[in-house]
N, C-alpha and C positions, 0 to 999 in steps of 0.2 A: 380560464383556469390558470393559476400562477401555482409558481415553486413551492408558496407556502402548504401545498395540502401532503408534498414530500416531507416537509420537513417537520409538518405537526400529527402524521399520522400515527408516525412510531412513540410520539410523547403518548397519543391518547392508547394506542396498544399496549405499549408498556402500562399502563394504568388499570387498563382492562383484564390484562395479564394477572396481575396481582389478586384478582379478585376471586381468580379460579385454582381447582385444586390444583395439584403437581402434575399428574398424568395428564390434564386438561389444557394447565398449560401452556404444557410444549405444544400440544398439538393447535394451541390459539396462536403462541407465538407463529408457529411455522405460516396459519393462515396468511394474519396478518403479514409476515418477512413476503408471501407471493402476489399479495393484494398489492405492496408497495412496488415491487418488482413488474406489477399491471399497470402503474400508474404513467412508471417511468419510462415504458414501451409504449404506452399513450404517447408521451410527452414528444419519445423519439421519430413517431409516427408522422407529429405534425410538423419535424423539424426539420428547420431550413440552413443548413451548413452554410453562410454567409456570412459568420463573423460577428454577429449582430448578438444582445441579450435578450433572451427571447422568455417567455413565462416571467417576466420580471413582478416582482411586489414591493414597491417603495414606499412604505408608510411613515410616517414620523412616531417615534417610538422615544427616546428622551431630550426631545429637541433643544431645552435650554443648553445643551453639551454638543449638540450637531449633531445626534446618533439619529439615525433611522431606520426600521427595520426594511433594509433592501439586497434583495438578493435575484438570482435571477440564470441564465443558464445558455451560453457559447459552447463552441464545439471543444474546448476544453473540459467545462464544467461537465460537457454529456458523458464523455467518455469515462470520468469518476463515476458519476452518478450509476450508469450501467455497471462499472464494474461493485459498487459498494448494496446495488440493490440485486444481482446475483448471485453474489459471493453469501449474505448474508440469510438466505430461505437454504440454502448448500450446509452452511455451517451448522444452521440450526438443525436440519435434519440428517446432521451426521453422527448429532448427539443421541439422537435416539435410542443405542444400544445400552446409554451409559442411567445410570439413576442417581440424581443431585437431589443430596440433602437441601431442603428449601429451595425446589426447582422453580416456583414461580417468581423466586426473586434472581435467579440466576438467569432465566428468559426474558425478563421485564427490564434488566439490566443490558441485557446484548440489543433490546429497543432501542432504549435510551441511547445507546453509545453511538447505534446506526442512526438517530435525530442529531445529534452532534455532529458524526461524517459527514452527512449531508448539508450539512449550514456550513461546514469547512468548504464545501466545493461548491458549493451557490454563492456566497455570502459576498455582497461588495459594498460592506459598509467595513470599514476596520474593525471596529468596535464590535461587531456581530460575529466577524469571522476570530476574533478572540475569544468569544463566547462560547463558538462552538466547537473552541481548539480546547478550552476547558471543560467542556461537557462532555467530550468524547474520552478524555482522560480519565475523569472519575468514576465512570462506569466502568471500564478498564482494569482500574487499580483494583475496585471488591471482589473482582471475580478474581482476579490472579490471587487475591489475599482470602481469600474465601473457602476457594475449589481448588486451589495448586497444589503444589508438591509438598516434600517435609522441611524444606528451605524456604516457603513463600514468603514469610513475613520478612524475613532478612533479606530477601531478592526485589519483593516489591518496595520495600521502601526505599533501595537503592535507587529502583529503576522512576518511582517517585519523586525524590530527590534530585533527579538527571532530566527529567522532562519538564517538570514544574521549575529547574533554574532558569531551561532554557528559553521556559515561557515568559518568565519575567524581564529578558531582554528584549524581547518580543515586543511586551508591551511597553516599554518603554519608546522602543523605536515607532510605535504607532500613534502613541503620545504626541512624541518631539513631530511624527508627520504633520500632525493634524493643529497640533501647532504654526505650524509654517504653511497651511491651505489659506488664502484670502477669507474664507466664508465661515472660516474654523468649524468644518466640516471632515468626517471620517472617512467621505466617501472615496473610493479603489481610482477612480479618475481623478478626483481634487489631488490624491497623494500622488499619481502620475506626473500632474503638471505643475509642482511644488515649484520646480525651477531652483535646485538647491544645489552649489558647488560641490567642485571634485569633494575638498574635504570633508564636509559636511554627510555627504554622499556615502562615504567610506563608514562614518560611525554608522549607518543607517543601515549599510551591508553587515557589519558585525551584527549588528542587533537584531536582524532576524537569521542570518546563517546559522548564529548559532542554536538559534530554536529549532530551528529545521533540521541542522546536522546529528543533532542529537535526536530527533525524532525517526532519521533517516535510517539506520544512522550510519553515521560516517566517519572514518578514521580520523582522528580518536576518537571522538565522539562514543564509539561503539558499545563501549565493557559492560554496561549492563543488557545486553541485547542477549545473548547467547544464554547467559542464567535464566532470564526471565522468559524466553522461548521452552527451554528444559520446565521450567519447575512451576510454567502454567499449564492451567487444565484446557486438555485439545481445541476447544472452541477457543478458549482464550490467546492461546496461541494463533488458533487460524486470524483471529480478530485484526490481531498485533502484525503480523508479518502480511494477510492478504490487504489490508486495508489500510489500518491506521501508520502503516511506516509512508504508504503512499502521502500523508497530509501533509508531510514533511518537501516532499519532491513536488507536490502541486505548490507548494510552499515557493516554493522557487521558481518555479515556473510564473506564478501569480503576482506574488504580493513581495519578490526581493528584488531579482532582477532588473525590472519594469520600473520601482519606485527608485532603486542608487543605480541606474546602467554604468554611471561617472565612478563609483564605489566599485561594483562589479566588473570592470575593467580595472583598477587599479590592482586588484584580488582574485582575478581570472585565473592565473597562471595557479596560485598556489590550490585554488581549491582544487584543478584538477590534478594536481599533484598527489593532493590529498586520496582522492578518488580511486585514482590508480595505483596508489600504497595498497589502501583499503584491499582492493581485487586482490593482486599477490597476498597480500597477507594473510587476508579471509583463507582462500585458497588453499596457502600452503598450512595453516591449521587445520582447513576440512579434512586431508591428504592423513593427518593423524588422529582425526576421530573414533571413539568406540563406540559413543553411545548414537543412533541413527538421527535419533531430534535432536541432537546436537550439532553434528553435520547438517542437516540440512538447514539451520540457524547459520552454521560460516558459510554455507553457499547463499545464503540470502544476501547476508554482506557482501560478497563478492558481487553478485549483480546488480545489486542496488549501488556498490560502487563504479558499474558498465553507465549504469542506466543516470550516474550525477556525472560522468565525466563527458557522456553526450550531451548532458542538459547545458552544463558547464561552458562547452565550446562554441555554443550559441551558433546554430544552425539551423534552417529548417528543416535538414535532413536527421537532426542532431533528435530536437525537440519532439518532430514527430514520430521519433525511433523511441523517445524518450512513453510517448503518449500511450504507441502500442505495447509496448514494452510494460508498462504499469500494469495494463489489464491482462495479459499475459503472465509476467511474475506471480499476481493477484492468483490468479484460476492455479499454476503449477503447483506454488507453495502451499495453498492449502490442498490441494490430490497430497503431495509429499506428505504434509504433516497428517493427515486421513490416513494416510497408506499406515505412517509409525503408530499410531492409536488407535488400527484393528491389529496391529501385531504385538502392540504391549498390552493389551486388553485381552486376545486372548491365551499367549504366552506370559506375561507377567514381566517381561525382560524387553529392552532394546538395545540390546549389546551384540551388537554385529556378529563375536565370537562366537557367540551362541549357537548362528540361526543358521539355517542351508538347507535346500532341497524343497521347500515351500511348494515352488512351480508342479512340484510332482503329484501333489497332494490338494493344491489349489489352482488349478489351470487361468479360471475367471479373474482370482483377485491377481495373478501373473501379470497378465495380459494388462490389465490396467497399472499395473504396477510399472511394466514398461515402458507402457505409451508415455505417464507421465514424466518418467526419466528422461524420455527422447526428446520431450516439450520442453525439460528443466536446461538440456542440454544442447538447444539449439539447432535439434536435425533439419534439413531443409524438408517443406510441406508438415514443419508443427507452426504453433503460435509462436516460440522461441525465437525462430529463427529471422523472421522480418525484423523483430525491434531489435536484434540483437547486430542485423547487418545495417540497419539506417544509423543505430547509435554510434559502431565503428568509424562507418563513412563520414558520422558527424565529428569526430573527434580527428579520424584522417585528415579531413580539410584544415582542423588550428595547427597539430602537429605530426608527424610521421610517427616519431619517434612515442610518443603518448598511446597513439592507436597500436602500434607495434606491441608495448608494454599491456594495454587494456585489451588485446585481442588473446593475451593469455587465458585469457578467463574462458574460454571457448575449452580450449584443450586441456585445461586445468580441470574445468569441469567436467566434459566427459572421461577423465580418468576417473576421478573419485566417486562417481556417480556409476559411471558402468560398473566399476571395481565396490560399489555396496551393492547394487541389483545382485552381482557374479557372487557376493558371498552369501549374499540372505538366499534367492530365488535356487540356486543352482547347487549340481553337485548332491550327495546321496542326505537327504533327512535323518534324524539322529532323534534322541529318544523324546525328548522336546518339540519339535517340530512338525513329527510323525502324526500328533494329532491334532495339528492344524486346522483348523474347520473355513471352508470357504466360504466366499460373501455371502450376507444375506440381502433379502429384497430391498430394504434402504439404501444399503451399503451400494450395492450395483447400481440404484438409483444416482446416487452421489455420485461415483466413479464415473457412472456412465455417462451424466452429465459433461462432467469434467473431460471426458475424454474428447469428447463429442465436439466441445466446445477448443481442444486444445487442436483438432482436425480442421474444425471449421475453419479458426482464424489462419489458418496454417496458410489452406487451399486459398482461400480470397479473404486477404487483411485489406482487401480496399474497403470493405464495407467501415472499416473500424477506422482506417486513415479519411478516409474520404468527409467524416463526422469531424473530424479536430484541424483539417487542412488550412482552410480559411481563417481560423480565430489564429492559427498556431502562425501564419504566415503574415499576419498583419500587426500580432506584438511583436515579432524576430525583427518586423521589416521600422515598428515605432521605436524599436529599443535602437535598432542598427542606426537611425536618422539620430537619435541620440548622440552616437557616436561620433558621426561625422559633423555634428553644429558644435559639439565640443571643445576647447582651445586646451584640454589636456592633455 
């Protein structure tokens, strides 16, 4: 069995999807989102954390160009893969309370986009993994412009306009690689061993950072991140912040790093500059948020600028804080955004001001309410907390002074994060509030998952390190020989 039956399953569900009523469906999509999530627990079953591509499928697909469809799956790839096929049966059956005008093209479309994610994080052809950096965006865009807010069309095509530029630098740089391969070949290891100077190395760094950073995104990069979180429809949101900002960070870890290490040394220092702007800055915006999805949009920036300034400093301890970290963010941020679309769903409002005494009235959705704070915010024995102390220690080792500044985000966070639980959860209910209604069976479903899940990795992250050690330890160790054969 090979990668490809991941990555064509959701094409033919999404198909099948369309065919059925609305109420049907969801309930096909949900199918199929756990069937895929079977596959990929298969895959992990037979996997042997050694570093190696394993389920690989290498066909020739438009050969007079050197394209092949090849893809295939290291303990990097796994640890996407898991996170993008649990998140996504989570999300879908979080929607359940909700009723979407043309629901079977709203479910057939979050397929598609999870066939896209997953050809991002298998994919080692350049040409493929551009492919499916494109296919996962324009599923993305209908549903934000579709199902969002009263701002969507003005939001999405900003956030349009900011992903699709930084794609086209992207491709360019994957161009100019495959250009410079002897075999004029797309493939992930021809672009490895280009053998191309500092300079040359440098344009190569621009031209995918900046697709990634804005994907990520990352200071500056950011400004459409926060609108388009608000003024998309919750699933869409969960989509964008559990997932697809990850394409961007595997981005870096995969297909920048690795091809300019001579470019990425010359631009080390600034992007973690960048990084660690981002955290303070995210931060001290969350600190004056009213509406709660909006907050918890600056806290994504802020950690996803933890989780680039570890990747940044290029470590094993950095990388692999970076790995667990990913699928962590993944699970918290969508429980947060779940949390804020059962309370604007059945209050109507997400304005902080509003809300208080919840806890009194809804014991069950509390309790999950907190755990996932605790997760968001690093307690020790959550998910948080591991990727959040390897990414430090990664970033400790390049600078003191860096770590010092990116360890803010710890304590940044748990202010503004305890201090929204303490206004919405806490304190006497008011006329709003009062008639709260707590979870239902889905809902606890999700949560519970979620919770379950932010416990498990908490107690033993080895299972989760243990899957990306090997691949993560022998590109840190291909890029670092880089550096030292070097004369720059």
């Amino acid at each position: 069995m090979t990668v490809s039956i991941l990555l064509f399953l959701p094409i033919l569900a999404a198909l099948l999807v369309l065919l059925f009523k609305n109420e049907t469906a969801k309930h096909a999509a949900l199918f199929f989102a756990v069937a895929e999530l079977g596959i990929a627990l298969y895959f992990l079953s037979g996997f042997v954390p050694d570093a190696s591509f394993q389920y690989v499928i290498d066909l020739p697909w438009i050969q007079d160009f050197g394209i092949y469809f090849n893809a295939g799956i290291d303990g990097i790839s796994m640890v996407m893969v898991l996170l993008t096929t649990i998140l996504v049966p989570l999300i879908i059956l979080s929607t359940y309370q909700h009723t979407y005008k043309n629901a079977r093209a709203f479910y057939a479309l979050i397929l598609f986009m999870q066939a896209g994610l997953l050809t991002v994080f298998t994919a080692l052809d350049g040409f493929l993994f551009y492919v499916g950096w494109e296919a996962a965006l324009i599923p993305i865009y209908f549903i934000c412009a579709l199902w969002g807010g009263q701002n969507r069309i003005r939001v999405t095509i900003k956030f349009f306009i900011y992903t699709f530029a930084g794609s086209l630098f992207m491709l360019v740089g994957i161009i100019y690689l495959y250009l410079q391969t002897p075999g004029k070949l797309y493939d992930l290891h021809e672009f490895y061993n280009a053998g191309l100077d500092a300079a040359h190395q440098s344009w190569v760094f621009w031209a995918f950072f900046l697709a990634f950073a804005i994907k990520m995104p990352l200071f500056p990069f950011h400004t459409w991140q926060p609108d388009t979180y608000t003024e998309a429809p919750a699933a869409g949101t969960m989509l964008l912040s559990g997932i697809m900002l990850k394409m961007g960070i595997y981005g870096v870890i995969r297909w920048l790093i690795p091809n300019a290490p001579l470019g990425f040394l010359q631009w080390q220092n600034l992007a973690i500059i960048l990084s660690t702007i981002g955290i303070i800055y995210a931060s001290l915006i969350a600190f004056n948020q009213k509406d709660g999805k909006r907050l918890v949009a600056y806290s994504s920036i802020a950690h996803v600028g933890l989780i680039s300034a570890g990747i940044f400093a290029w470590s094993v301890q950095g990388v692999q804080g970076a790995m667990i970290q990913m699928l962590s963010h993944g699970i918290n941020v969508v429980g947060m955004f779940f949390i804020w679309d059962i309370i604007s769903r059945r209050l109507n409002t997400r304005e902080i001001s509003q809300l208080g005494g919840i806890a009194k009235v809804a014991p069950n959705f509390s309790i999950a309410f907190l755990i996932i704070v605790l997760g968001t915010v690093a307690l020790p024995l959550t998910n948080g907390f591991v990727g959040e102390f390897l990414l430090l220690k990664g970033v400790f080792s390049y600078n003191i002074w860096f770590a010092a500044v990116a360890g803010l985000t710890i304590i940044f966070g748990a202010v503004y994060m305890l201090r929204m639980y303490k206004n919405v959860m806490q304190g006497e209910t008011n006329q709003l509030t009062a008639i709260f209604a707590d979870i239902t069976a889905s809902e606890k479903l999700v949560l519970g998952i979620i919770c379950v899940l932010i416990i498990g990795i908490g107690v033993y992250p080895q299972a989760i390190l243990h899957i990306s050690e090997a691949s993560v330890v022998k590109l840190v160790r291909s890029v670092n020989q880089n550096f030292a054969n070097s004369k720059f």
